[in-house]
C-alpha positions in Angstrom: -32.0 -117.0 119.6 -29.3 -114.5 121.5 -27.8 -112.1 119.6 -23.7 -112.6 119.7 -22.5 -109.4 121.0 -20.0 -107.8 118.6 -16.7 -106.9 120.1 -16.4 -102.6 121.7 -14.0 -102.1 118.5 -16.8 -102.3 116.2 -18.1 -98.5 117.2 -19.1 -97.0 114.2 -22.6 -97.3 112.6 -21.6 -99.2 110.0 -20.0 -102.1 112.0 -22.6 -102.2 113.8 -24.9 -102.3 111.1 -23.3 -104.7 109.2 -22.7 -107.2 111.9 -26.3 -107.5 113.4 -27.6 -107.8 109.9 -25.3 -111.3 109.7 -26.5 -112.1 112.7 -30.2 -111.7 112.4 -29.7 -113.6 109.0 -28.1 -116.6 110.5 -31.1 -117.1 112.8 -33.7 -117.2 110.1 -33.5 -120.8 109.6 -34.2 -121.9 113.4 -37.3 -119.4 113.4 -38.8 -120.4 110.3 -38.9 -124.2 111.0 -40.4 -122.8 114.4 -42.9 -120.6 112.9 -43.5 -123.8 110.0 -44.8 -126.4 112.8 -46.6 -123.5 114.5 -48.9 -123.2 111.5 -48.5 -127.7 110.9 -46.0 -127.1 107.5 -43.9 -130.1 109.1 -41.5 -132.4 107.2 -41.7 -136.3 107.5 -38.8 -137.2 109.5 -37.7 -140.8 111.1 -39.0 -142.3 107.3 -36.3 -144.8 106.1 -35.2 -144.5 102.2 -36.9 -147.6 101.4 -40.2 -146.2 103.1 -39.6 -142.5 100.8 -39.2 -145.0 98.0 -42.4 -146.5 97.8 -44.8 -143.5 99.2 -43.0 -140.5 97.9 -44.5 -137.5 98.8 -47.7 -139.4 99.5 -47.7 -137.8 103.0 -45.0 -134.7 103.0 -47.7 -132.4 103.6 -49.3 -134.4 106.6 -49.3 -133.6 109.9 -51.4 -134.1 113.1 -50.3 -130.7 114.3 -50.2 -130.2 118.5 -47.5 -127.6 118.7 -49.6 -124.3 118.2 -52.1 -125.8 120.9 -48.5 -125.9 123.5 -48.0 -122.1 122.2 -51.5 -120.8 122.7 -52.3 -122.3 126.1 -49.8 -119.8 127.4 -50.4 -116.8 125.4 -54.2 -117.0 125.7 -53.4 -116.6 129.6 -50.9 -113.5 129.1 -53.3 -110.4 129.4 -52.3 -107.2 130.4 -54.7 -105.0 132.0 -52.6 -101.9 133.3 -49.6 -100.6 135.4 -49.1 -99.0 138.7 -46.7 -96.8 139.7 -44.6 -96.7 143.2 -47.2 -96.6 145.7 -49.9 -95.7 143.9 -53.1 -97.9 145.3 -54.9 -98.0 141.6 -53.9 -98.7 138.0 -52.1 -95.5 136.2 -54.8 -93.7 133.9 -51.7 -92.0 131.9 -50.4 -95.5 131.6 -53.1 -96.7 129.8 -54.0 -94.5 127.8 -51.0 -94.4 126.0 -51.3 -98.6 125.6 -55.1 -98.0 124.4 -53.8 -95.4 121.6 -51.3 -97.8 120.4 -54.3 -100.4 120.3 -51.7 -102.7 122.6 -54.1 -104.7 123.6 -54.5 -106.8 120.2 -50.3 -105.9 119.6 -49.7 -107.5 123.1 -51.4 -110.3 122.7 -49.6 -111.1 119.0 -46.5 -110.2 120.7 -46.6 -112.9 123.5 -47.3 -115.4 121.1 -44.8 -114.8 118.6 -41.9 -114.8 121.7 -43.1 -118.0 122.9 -43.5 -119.3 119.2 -39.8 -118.1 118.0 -38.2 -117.2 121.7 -38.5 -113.4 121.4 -40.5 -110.1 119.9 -39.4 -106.7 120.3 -40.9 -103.6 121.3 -40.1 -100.0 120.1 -40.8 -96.7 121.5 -40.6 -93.4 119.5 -42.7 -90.7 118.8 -45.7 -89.7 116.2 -45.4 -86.0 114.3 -47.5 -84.8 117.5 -44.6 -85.7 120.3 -47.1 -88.0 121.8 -45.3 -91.6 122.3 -45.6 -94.7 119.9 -45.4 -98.1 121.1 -45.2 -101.1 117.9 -44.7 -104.5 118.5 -41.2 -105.5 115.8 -41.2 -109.5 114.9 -38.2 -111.5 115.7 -36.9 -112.2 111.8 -37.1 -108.3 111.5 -35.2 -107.0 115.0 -32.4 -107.4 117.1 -30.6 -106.3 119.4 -26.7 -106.6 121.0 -26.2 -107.0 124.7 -23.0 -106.0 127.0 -21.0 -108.9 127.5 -20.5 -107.4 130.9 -24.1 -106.1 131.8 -26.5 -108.7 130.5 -29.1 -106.5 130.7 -28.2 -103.3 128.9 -28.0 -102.9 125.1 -25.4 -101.5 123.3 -27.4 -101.4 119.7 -30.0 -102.4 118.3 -31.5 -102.5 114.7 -34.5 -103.7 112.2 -34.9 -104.4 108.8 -37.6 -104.9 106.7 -38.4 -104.6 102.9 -41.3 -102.0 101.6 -43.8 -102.9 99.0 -41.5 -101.5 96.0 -38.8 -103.9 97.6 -36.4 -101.8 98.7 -34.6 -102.9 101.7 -34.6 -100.1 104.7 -32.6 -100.7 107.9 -32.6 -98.5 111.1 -29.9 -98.5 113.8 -30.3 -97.7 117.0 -27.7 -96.5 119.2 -28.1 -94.6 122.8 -27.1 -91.7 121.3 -27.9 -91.7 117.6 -30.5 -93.1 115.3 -29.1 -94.3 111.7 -31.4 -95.6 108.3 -30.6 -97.1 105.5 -31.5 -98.2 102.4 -30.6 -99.9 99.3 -32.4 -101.7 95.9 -31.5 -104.5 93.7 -29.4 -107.5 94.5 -27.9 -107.9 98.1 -24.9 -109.5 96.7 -24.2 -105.9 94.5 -25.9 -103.1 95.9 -24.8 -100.8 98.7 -26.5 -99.4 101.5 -27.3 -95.5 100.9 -28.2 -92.9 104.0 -31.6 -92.8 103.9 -34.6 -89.6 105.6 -34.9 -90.2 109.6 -31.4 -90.6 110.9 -30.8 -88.2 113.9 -29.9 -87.7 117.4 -31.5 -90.0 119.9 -32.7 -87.8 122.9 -33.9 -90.7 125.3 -30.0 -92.0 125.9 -31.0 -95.8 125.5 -31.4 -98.1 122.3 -35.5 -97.5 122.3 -36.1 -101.6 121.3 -36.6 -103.8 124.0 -36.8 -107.4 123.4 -39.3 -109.7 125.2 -37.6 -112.3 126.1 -39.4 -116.3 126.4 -38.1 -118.4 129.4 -34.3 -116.3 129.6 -31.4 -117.5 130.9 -28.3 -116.0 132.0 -26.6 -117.8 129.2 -29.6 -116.8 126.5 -31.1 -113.3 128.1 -33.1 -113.4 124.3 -35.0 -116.5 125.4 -36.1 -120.0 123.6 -38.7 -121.2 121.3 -41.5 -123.2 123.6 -41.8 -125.3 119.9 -38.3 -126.2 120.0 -38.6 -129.1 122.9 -41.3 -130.5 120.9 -40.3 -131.1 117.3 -39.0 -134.6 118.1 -42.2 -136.0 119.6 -44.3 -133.6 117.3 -42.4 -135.8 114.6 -42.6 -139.0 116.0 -46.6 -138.8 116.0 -46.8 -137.9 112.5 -44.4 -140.9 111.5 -46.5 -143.3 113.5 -49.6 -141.6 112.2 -48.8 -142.2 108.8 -47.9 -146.0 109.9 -51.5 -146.4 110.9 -53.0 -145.0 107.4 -50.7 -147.3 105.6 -51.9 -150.7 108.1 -55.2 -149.1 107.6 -55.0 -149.3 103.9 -53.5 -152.5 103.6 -54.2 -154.9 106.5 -56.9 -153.4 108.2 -59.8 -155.3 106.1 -60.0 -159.3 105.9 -57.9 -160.6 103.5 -59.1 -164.1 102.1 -57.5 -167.2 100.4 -58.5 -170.1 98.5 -56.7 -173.6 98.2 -57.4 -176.5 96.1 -59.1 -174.8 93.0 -58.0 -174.3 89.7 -57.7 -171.2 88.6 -59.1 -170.4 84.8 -57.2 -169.5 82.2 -58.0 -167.2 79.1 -57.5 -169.0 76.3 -56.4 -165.7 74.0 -53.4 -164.8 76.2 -52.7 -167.9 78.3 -52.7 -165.9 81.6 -54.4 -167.4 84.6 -57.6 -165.1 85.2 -58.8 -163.5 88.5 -61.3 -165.9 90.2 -64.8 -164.3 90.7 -65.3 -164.6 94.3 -67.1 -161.4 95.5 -69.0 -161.5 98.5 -72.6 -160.5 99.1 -75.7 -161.1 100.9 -77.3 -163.1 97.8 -73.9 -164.5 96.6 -72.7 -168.5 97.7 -69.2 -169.3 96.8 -68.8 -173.1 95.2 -66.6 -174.8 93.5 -66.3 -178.6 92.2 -63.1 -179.7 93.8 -63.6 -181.5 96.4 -60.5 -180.9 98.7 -61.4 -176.6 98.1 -60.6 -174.9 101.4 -61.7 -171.1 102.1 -60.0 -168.7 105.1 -59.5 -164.9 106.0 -56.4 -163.6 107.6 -57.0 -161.7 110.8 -57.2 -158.1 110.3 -54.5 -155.6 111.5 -54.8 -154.4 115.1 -54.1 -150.8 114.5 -54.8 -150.3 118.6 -50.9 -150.3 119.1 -50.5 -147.3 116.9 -52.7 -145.4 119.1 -50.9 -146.4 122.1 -47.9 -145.0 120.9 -49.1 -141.7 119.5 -51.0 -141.0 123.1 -47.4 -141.9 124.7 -46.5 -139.1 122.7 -48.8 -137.1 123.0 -48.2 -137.7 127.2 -44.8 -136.9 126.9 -45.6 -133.2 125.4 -48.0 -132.6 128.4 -44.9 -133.6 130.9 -42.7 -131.6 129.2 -44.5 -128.8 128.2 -46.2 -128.8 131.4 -49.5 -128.5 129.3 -52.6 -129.9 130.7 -53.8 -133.4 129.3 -57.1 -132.6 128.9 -55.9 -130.1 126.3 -54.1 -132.6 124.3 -56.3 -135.4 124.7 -59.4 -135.2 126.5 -59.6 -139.4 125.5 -57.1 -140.0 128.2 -59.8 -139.7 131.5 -62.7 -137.6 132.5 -62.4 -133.9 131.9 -61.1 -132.2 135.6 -63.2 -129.8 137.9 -63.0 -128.1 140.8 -59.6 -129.0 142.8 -59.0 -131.3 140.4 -58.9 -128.5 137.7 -56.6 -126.8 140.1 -54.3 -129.6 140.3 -54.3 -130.6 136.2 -53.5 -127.2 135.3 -50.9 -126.0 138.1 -48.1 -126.5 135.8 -49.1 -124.2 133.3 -50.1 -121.1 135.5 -46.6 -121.6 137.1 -45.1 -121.3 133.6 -47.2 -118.3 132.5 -46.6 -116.6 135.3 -42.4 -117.3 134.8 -43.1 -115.5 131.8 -45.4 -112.8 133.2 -42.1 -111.9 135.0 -39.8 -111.7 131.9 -42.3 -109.9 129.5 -43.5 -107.5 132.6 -39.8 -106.0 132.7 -40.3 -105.5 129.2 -43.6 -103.9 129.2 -42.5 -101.8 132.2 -39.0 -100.1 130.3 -41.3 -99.7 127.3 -44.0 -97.5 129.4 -41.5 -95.5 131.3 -39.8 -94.4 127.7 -43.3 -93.8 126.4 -43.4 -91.2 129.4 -39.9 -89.8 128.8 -41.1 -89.5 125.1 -44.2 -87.2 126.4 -42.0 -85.0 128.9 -43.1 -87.0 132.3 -39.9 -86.6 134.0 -41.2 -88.4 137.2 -42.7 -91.7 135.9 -40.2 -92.1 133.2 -37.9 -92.2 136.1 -40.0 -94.0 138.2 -38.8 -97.4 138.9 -41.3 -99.1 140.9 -43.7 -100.1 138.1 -45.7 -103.3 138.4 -47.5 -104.3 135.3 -51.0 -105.6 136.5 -51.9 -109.2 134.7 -54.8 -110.7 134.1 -55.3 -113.6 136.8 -53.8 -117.0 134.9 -55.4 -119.3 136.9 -59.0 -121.3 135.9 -61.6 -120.8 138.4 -65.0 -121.2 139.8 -67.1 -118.1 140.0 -69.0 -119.6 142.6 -66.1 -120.8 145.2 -64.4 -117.8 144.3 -67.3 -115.3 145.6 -67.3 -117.7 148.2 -63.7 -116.9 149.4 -64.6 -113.0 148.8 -67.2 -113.2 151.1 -65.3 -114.8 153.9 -62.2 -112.2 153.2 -64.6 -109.4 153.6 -65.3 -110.6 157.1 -62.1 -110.3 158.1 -61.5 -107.0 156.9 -60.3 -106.8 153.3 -61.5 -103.7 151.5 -63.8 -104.0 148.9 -61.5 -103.1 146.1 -59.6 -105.4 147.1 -61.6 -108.4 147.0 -62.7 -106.8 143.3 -59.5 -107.6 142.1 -59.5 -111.2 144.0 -62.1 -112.2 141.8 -60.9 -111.2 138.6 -62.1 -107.6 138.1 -59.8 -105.4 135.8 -58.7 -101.7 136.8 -61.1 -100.5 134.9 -63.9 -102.4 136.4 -62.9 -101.9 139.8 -62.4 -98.0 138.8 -66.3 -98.2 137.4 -68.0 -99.9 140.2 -66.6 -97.6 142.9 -68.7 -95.1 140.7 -71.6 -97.2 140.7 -71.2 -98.7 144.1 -71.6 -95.3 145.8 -74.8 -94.6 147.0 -77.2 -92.0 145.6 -77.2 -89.0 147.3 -80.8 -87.3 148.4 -81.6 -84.0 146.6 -81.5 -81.4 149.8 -84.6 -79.5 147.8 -86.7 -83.2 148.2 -86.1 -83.0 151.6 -87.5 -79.6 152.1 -90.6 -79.8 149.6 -91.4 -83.0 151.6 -91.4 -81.3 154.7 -93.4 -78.0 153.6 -96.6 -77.5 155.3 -98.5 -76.4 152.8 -98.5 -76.9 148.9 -98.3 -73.2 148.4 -94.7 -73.1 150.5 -94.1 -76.6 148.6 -94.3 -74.5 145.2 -92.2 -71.5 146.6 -89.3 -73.6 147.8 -89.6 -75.6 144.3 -89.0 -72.2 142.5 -85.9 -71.3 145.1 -88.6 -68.6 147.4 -88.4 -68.1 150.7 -91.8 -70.5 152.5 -94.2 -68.0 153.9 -96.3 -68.9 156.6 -95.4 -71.5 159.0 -91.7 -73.0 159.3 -91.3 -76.1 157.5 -92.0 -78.7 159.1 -94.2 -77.5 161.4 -97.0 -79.6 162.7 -100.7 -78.5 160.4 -103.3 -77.3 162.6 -107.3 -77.8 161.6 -109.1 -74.5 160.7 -111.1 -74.1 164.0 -107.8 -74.3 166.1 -105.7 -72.5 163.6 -108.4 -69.5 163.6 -108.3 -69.1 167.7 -104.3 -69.1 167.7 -104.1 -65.4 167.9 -100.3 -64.2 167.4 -98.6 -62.3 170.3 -99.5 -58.2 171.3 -97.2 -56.1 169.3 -96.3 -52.2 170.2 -97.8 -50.6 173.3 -101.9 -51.0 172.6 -102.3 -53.9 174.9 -101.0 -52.0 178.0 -103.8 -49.6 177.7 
């Protein structure tokens, strides 16, 4: 699925135009037969021209269809839950605000499964009418991009095309320093590309659509098709599948014979007739001669067929490193526990090979969304971690279990939050409701009044006459012979 990067001669906008719209043509065919057995549109393959002769097109639309199930187990494990930047202890708020107003949570989760589905998906940052940043998800038949023969990673242009719903074909380029549309109607053979509203300077210096790459390679930085390794088996299984219908069909029910009985013959047209031997429960079969003999042949044994197809079926798990209980839960006794672990350590590996690959994605994407808005320092930020959901499948209980015993040995509470599985925004919510509820000061002091009276002064924010708060209550008798201190100079006399 990589883009063939044009030569440095090809500068102008139209070269460049003209050359990644022949290449993203050329790679329609390979992602449509992807994106056909995704959705189980597969072709009958492996069929010999006498087997085409005699079925036709009885089974050209069937297909026991296991390649979106090797698709989705990854993607359904691919959820981002927000970023953090340099040293920063919890997940950026800015961050994700800016992913929740471009509803990336559903466009994520289409986007990881198209670029495992076809091998990539792009991602491109501009801005609304308000200056605040856009983030939308571009399929792989629409977008592409060109790559430095001599810096792998950086992109020299970049450039989408879609058609609107009168038809007409648009096309935007994307350079680091310029933006260039297109557009054109009628045939592609005769018309010509016109400049169309929207072209411009590009203020951010760097071709704003990223790719997200599936499993890239130095050769192939634009990634593979998880489908493509699995076409050959995924055809094998629906040749041997239509096999067993036909042996089901034709040899799976006893067939009988007869020997040594004349067969009648209608007397109008001469032709031997069909003998009337139809079994039942209130039926006997007889006949007058006496050397009559009466078999069944064995019926077909359609267990091999099923052999073969779970073979198959095997061999996707190995090399998809998909979990057999997901293809075939037949095969052996559903896992748990370490078990579960074990079955399914294969696929979190892979999901988190591509956490890496799509994270570096993810990351550029937010720190142009921030360069967009005018936030010098985390669009130049480069420590930026992109904080995924946990891949792996586990037990609530042993996973407590193992917080409880990290918290004895010191791990802060947040911490262990996020061991068990809690998002940013659940850990951010339970420090909240975690904290302990404070004691009104004003409860304090009406509990400790002496009397009701000072109780209902302090309640309407007065000063307590009488005795401090707090003071110990003394009965009537005593309180009456407490006479206060002398005062002034009568006492002397």
């Amino acid at each position: 699925m990589a883009a063939t990067d044009i030569t440095t001669s090809t500068t102008t906008p139209e070269a460049w135009r003209d050359s990644l719209l022949k290449q993203l043509q050329g790679r329609q065919g390979a992602m449509r037969k992807c994106d056909a057995y995704y959705r189980g549109e597969h072709n009958m393959a492996f069929s010999t021209a006498q087997y085409r002769q005699v079925f036709g097109t009885l089974f050209s639309h069937f297909a026991d269809n296991w390649c979106d199930l090797v698709v989705d187990a990854s993607a359904e494990r691919l959820r981002v839950e927000g970023f953090r930047f340099a040293e920063d202890v919890e997940a950026d708020d800015a961050a994700w605000e800016i992913w929740q107003r471009n509803k990336m949570n559903a466009e994520a989760d289409m986007a990881h499964t198209d670029a495992i589905k076809l091998g990539c998906t792009y991602v491109l940052v501009g801005a609304d009418d308000g200056g605040a940043a856009t983030m939308q998800v571009e399929p792989a038949d629409k977008a592409i991009v060109a790559l430095d023969p001599a810096q792998g990673r950086h992109r020299l242009a970049g450039l989408r095309s879609w058609r609107d719903e009168f038809d007409v074909e648009h096309c935007a380029l994307y350079l680091p320093g310029e933006v260039y549309w297109w557009r054109r109607e009628g045939n592609e053979q005769t018309a010509r590309w016109e400049a169309d509203v929207g072209s411009g300077t590009n203020p951010l210096g760097v071709v704003p659509l990223i790719p997200l790459a599936n499993a890239p390679t130095l050769s192939d930085r634009l990634g593979r098709s998880d489908i493509e390794r699995v076409i050959p088996l995924q055809n094998a299984i629906n040749k041997l599948c239509a096999d067993m219908i036909v042996a089901s069909e034709f040899a799976a029910y006893p067939q009988r014979w007869a020997t040594g009985i004349e067969i009648p013959v209608n007397p109008e047209t001469g032709e031997k007739m069909t003998p009337n031997f139809l079994g039942g429960a209130d039926r006997v079969w007889g006949v007058e001669a006496e050397g009559a003999r009466f078999g069944n042949f064995a019926i077909a044994d359609l267990s091999p067929y099923v052999k073969a197809i779970e073979m198959c079926i095997q061999h996707i798990a190995a090399q998809t490193r998909t979990p057999p209980h997901y293809l075939l839960g037949s095969m052996g006794a559903f896992p748990s526990g370490e078990s579960l672990k074990a079955t399914e350590t294969g696929l979190v590996a892979k999901v988190k090979r591509k956490q890496l690959s799509f994270g570096e994605g993810w990351e550029e994407a937010m720190r142009l969304a921030f360069a967009v808005e005018g936030d010098t320092k985390r669009a130049e930020t480069v420590a930026i971690e992109t904080i995924w959901a946990n891949p792996e499948s586990r037990i609530v209980a042993e996973t407590v279990d193992a917080a409880v015993k990290l918290a004895s040995i010191g791990v802060p509470r947040p911490a262990l939050w996020e061991y068990v599985g809690a998002s940013p925004q659940q850990v951010a919510r339970w420090r909240v409701e975690g904290q302990p509820e404070p004691t009104p000061a004003l409860k304090e002091t009406v509990t400790a009044a002496v009397t009701p009276q000072q109780a209902e002064q302090i309640t309407r924010g007065e000063e307590p006459t009488g005795p401090p708060p707090g003071a110990p209550t003394l009965p009537p008798a005593k309180a009456a012979a407490v006479k206060p201190p002398p005062t002034g100079g009568s006492s002397a006399r």
